[in-house]
C-alpha positions in Angstrom: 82.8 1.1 85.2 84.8 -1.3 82.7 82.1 -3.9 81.0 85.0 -6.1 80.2 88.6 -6.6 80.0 90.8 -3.6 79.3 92.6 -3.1 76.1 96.4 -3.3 76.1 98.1 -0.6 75.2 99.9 -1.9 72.1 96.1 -2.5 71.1 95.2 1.0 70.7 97.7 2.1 69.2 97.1 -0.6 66.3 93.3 0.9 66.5 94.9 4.6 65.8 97.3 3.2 63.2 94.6 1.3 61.7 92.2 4.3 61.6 94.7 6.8 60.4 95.4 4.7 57.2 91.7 4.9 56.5 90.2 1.8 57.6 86.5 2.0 58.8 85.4 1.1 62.2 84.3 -2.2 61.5 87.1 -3.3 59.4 89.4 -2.6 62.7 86.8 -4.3 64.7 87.3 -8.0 62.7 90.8 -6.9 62.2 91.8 -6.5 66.1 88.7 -8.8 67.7 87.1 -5.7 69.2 83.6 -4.4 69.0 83.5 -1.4 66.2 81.8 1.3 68.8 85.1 0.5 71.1 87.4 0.9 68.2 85.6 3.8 67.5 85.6 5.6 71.4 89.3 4.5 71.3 90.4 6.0 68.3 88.7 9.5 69.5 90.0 9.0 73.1 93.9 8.1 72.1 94.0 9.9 68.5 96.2 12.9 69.3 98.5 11.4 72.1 101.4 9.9 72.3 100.6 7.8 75.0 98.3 5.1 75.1 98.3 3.9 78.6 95.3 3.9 80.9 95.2 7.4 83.3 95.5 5.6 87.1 92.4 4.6 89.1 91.0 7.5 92.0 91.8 5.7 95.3 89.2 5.6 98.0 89.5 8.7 100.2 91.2 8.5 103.2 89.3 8.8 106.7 91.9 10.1 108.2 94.4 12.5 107.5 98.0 12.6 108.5 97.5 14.7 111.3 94.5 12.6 113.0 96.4 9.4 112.5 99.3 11.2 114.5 96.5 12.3 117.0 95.6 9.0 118.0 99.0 7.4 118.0 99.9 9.8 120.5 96.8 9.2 122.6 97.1 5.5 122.8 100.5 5.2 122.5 101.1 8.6 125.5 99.1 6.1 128.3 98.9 2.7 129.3 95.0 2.9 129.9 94.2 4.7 127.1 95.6 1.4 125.1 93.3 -0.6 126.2 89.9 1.5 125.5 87.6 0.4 122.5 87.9 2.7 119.5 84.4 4.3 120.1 85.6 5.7 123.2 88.7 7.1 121.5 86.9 8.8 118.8 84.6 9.9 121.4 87.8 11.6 123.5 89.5 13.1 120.5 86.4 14.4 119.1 87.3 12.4 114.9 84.7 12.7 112.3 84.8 9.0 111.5 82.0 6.6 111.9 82.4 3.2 114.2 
């Protein structure tokens, strides 16, 4: 989990750049406003790529699957009366691993 705000992009490259012509750590730090040890897990992270963009977030995974949602579209959607039962009693019909 991130402590603070993320570095730009442009940011770490200057940190590789910087490195790569032989400053230290610490000179990069005062340089570029960053701590040293950040400068440092950036330069290791970043140094043989090409791209310096973050990798994307995990997204929460889902409770549902395609195939379930489908499921219990068709159940509410198949009969008036079903429409109208409380999700509990859904889940209970179709027999869905998710908690109410």
């Amino acid at each position: 989990m991130p402590r603070g705000k993320e570095l730009e992009p442009v940011t770490r490259a200057k940190i590789v750049v910087l490195r790569d012509e032989g400053n230290s750590y610490a000179t990069i730090g005062a340089i570029l406003n960053v701590n040293p040890n950040t400068a440092k897990k950036v330069y290791y992270k970043y140094s043989g790529s090409e791209n310096y963009k973050s990798e994307p977030r995990s997204e929460r995974p889902k409770l549902l699957d395609e195939i379930d949602t489908s499921v219990i579209k068709h159940h509410v959607t198949y009969d008036r009366d079903k429409r109208r039962r409380p999700l509990a009693e859904i889940k209970t019909a179709l027999n869905l691993p998710v908690f109410v």
